[in-house]
N, CA, C and O atoms as CSV, one atom per row, in Angstrom:
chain,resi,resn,atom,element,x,y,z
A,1,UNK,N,N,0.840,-1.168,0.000
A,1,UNK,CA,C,0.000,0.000,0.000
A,1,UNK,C,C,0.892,1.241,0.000
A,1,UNK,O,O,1.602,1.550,0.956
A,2,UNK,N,N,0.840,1.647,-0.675
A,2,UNK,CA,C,1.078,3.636,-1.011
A,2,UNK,C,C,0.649,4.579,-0.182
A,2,UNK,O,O,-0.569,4.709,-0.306
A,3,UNK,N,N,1.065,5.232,0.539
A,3,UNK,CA,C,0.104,6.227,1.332
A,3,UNK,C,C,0.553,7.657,1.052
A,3,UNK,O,O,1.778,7.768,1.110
A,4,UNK,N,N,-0.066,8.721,0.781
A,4,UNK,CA,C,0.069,10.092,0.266
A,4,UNK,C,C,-0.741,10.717,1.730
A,4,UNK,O,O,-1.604,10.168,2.414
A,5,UNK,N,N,0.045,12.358,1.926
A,5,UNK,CA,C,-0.460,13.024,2.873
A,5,UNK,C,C,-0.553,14.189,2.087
A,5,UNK,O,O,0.181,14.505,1.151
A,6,UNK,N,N,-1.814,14.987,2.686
A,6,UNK,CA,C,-2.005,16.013,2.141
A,6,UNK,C,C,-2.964,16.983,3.110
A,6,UNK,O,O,-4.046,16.613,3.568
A,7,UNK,N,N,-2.387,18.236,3.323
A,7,UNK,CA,C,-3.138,19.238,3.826
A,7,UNK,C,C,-4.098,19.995,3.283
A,7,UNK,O,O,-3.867,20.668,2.279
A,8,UNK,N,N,-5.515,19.972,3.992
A,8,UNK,CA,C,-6.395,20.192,3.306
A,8,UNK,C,C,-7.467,20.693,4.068
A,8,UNK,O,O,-7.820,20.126,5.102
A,9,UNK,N,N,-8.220,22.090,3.480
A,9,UNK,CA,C,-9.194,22.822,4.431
A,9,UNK,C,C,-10.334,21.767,5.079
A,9,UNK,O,O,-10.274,20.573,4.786
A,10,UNK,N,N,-10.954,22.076,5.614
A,10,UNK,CA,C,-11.799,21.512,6.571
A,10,UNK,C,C,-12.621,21.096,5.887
A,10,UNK,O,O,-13.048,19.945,5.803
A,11,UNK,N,N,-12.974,22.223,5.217
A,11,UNK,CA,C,-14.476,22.647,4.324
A,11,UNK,C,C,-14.463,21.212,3.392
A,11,UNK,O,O,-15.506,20.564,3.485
A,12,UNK,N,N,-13.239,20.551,2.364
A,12,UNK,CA,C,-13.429,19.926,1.836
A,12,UNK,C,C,-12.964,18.151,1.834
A,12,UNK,O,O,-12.871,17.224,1.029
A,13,UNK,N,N,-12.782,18.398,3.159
A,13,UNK,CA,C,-12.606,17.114,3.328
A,13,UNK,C,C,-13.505,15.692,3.154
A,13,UNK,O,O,-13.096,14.557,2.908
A,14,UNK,N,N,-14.706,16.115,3.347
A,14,UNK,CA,C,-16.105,15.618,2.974
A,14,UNK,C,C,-16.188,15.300,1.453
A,14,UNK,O,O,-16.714,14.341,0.887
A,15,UNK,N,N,-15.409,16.559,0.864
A,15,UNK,CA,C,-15.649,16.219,-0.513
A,15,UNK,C,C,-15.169,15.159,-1.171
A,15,UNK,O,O,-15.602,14.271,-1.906
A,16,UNK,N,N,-13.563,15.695,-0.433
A,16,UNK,CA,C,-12.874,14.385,-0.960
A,16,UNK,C,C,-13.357,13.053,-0.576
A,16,UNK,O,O,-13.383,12.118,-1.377
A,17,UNK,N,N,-13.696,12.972,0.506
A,17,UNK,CA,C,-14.017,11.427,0.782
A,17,UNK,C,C,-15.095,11.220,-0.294
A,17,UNK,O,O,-14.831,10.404,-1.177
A,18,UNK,N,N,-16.208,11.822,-0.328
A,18,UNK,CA,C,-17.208,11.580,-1.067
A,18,UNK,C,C,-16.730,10.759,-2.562
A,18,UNK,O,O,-17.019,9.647,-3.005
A,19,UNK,N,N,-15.656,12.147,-3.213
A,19,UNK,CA,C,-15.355,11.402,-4.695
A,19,UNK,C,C,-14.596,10.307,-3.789
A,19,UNK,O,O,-15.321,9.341,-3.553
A,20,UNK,N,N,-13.852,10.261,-3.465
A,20,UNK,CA,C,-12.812,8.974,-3.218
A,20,UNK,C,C,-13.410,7.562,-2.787
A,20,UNK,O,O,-12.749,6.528,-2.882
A,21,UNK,N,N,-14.398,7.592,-2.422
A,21,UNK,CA,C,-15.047,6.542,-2.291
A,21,UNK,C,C,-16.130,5.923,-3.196
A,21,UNK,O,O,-16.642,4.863,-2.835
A,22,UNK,N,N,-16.424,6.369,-4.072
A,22,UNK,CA,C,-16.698,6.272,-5.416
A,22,UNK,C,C,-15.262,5.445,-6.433
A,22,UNK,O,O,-15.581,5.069,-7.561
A,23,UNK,N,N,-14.130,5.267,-6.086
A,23,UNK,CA,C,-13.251,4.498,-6.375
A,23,UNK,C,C,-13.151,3.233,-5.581
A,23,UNK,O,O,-12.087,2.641,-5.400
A,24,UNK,N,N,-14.071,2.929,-5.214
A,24,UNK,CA,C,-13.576,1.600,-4.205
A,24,UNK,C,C,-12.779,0.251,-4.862
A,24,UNK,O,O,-12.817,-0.424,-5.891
A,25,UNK,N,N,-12.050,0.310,-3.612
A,25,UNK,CA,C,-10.980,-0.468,-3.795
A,25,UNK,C,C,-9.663,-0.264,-4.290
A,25,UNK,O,O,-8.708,-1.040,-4.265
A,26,UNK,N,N,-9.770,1.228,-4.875
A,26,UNK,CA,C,-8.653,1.470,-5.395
A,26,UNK,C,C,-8.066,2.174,-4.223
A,26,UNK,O,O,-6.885,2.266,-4.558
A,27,UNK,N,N,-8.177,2.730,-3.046
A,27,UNK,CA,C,-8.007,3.634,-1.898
A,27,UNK,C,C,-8.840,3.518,-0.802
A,27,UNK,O,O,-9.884,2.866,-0.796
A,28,UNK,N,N,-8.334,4.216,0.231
A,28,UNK,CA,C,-8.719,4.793,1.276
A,28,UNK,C,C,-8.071,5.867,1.942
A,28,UNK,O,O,-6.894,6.088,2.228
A,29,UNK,N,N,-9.561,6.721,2.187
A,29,UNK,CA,C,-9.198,8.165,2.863
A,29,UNK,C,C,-9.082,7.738,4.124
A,29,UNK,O,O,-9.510,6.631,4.449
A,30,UNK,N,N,-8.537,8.496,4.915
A,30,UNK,CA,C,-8.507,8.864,6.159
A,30,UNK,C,C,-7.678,10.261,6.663
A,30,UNK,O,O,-6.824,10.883,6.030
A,31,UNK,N,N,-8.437,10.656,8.566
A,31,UNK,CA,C,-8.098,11.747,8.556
A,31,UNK,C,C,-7.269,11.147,9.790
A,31,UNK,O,O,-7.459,10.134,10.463
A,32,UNK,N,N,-5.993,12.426,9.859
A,32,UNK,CA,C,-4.697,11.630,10.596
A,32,UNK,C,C,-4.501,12.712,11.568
A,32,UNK,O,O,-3.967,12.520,12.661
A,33,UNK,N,N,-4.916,13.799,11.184
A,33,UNK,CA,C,-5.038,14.737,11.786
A,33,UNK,C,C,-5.934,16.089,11.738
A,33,UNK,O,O,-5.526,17.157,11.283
A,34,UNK,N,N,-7.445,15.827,12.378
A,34,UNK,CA,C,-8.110,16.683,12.312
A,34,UNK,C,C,-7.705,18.168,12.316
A,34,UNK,O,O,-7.786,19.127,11.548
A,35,UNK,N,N,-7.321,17.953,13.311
A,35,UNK,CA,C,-6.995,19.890,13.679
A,35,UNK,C,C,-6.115,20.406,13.072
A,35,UNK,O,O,-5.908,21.619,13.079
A,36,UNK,N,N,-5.306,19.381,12.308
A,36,UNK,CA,C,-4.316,20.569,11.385
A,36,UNK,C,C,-4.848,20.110,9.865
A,36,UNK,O,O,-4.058,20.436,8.979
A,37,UNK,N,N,-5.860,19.518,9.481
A,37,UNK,CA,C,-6.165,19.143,8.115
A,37,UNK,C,C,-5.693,17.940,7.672
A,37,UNK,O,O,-5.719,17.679,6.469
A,38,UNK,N,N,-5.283,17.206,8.444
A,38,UNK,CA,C,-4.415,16.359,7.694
A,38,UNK,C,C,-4.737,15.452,6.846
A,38,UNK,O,O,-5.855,15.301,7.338
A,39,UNK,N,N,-4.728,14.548,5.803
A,39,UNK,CA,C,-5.585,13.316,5.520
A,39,UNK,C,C,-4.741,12.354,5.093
A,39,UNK,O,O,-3.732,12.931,4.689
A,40,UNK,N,N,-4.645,11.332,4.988
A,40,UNK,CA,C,-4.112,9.764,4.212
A,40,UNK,C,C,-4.949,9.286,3.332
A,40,UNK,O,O,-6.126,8.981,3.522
A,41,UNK,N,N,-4.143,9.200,2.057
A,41,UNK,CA,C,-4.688,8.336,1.032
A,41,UNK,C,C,-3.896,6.855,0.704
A,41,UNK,O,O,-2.794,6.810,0.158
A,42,UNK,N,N,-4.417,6.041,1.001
A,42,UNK,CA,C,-3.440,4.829,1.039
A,42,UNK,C,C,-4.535,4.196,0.002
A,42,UNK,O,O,-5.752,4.008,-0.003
A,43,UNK,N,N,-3.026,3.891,-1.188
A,43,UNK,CA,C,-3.611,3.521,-2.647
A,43,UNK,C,C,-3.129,2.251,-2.964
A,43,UNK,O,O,-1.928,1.990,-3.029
A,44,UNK,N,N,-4.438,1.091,-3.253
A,44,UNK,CA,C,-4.088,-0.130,-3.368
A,44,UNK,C,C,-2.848,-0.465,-4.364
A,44,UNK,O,O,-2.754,0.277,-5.342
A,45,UNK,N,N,-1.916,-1.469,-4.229
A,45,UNK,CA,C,-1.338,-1.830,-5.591
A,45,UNK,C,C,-2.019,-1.937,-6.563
A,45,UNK,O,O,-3.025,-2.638,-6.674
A,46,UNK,N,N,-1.592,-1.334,-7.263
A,46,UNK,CA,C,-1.774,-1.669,-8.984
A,46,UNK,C,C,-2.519,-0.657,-9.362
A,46,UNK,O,O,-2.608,-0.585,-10.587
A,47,UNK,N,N,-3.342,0.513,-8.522
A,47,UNK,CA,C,-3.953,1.606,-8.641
A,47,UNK,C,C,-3.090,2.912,-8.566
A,47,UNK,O,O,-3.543,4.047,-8.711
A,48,UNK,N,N,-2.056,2.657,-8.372
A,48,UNK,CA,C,-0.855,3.939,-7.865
A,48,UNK,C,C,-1.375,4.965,-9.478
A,48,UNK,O,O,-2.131,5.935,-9.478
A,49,UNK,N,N,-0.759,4.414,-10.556
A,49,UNK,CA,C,-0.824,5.624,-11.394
A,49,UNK,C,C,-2.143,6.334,-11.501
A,49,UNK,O,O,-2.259,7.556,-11.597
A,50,UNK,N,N,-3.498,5.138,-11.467
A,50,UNK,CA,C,-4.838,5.894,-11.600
A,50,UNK,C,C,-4.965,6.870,-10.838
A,50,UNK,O,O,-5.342,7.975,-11.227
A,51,UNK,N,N,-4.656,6.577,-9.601
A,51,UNK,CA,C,-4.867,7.365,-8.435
A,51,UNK,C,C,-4.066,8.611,-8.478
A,51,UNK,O,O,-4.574,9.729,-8.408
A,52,UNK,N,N,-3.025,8.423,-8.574
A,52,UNK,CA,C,-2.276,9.837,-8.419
A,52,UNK,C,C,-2.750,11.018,-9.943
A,52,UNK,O,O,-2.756,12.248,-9.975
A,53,UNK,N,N,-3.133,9.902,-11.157
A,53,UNK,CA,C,-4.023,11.039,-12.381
A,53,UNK,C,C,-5.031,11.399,-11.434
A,53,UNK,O,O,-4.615,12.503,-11.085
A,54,UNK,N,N,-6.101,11.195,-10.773
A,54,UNK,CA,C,-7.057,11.366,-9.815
A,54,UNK,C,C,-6.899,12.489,-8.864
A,54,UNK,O,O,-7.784,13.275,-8.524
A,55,UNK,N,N,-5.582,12.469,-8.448
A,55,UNK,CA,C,-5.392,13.293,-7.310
A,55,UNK,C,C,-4.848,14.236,-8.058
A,55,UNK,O,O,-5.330,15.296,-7.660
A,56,UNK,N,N,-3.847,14.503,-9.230
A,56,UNK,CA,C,-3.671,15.974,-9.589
A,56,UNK,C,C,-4.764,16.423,-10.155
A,56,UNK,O,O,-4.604,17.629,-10.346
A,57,UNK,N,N,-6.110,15.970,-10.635
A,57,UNK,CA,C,-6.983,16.439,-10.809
A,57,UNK,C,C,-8.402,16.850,-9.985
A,57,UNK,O,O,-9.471,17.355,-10.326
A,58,UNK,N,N,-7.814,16.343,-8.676
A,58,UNK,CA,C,-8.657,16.884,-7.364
A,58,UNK,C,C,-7.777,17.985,-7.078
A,58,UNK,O,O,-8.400,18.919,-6.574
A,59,UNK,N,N,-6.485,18.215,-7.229
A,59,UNK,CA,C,-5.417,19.238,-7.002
A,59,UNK,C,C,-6.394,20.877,-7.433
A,59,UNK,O,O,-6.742,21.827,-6.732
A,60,UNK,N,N,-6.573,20.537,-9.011
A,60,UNK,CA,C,-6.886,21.570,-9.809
A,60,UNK,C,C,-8.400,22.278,-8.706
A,60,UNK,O,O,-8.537,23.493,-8.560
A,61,UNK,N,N,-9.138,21.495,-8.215
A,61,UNK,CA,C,-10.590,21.673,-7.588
A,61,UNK,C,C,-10.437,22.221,-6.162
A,61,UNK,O,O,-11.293,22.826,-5.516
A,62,UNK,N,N,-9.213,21.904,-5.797
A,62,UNK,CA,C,-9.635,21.994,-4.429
A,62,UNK,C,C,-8.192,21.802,-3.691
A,62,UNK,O,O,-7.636,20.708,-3.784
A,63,UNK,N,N,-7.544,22.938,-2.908
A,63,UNK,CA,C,-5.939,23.031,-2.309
A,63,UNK,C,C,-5.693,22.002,-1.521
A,63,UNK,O,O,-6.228,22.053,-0.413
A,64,UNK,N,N,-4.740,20.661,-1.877
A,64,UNK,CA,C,-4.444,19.804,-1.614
A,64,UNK,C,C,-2.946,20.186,-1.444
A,64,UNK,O,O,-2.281,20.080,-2.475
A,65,UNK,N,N,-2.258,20.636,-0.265
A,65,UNK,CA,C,-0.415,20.583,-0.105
A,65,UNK,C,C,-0.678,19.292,0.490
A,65,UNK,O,O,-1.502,18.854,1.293
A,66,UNK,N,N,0.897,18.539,-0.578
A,66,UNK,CA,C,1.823,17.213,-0.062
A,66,UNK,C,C,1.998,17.667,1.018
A,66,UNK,O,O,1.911,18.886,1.159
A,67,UNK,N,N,2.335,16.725,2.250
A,67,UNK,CA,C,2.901,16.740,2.913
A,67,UNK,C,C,3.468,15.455,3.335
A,67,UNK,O,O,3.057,14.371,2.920
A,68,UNK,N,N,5.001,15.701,4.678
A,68,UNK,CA,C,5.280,14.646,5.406
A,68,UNK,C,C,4.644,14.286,6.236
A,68,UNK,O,O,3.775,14.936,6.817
A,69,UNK,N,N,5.062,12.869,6.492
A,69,UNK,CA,C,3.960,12.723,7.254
A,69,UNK,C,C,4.212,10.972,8.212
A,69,UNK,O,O,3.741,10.012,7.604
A,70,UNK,N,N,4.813,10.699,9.406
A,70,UNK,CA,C,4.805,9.722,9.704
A,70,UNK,C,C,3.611,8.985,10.571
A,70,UNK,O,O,3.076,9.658,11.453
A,71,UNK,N,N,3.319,8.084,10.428
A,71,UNK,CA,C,2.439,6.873,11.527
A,71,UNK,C,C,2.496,5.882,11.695
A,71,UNK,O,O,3.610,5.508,11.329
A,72,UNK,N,N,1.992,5.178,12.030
A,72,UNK,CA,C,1.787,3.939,12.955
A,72,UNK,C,C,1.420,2.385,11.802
A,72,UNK,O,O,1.528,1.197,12.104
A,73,UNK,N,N,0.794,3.262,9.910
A,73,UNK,CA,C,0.298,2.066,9.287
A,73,UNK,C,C,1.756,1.394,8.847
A,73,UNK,O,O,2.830,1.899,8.520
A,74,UNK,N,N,1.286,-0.019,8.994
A,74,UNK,CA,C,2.633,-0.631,8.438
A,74,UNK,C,C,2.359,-0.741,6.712
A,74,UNK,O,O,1.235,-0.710,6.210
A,75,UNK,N,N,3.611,-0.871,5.963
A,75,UNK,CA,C,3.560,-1.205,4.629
A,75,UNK,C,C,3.484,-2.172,4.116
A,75,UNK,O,O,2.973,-2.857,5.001
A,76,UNK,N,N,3.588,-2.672,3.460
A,76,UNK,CA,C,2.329,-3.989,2.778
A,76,UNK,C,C,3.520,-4.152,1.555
A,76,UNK,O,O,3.354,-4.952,0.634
């Protein structure tokens, strides 16, 4: 599993989950850190390139900063 971090207003975090779960199976959202925006996208194998075309085009919609980002999921 792949995991991407990204800082992201409050306002649209909902959104994203919304589209992102409309991909099932290819991902999962999660939030890692409420209070500073934080979110995890952990992208199944074999979905990496779809996903990341996906995400620079959630980029264009809506302010998504990369970020670092360590935790607790192990890698796969």
């Amino acid at each position: 599993m792949i995991c991407r971090y990204f800082k992201v207003a409050h306002r649209d975090m909902v959104y994203l989950k919304f589209i992102l779960e409309a991909y099932e199976g290819m991902n999962v959202m999660s939030t890692v850190d409420n209070k500073a925006g934080i979110i995890r996208i952990a992208i199944m194998p074999g979905f990496v390139e779809d996903m990341d075309a996906l995400l620079a085009e959630l980029g264009r919609q809506v302010v998504m900063e990369p970020v670092d980002w360590k935790d607790a999921l192990p890698s796969f």
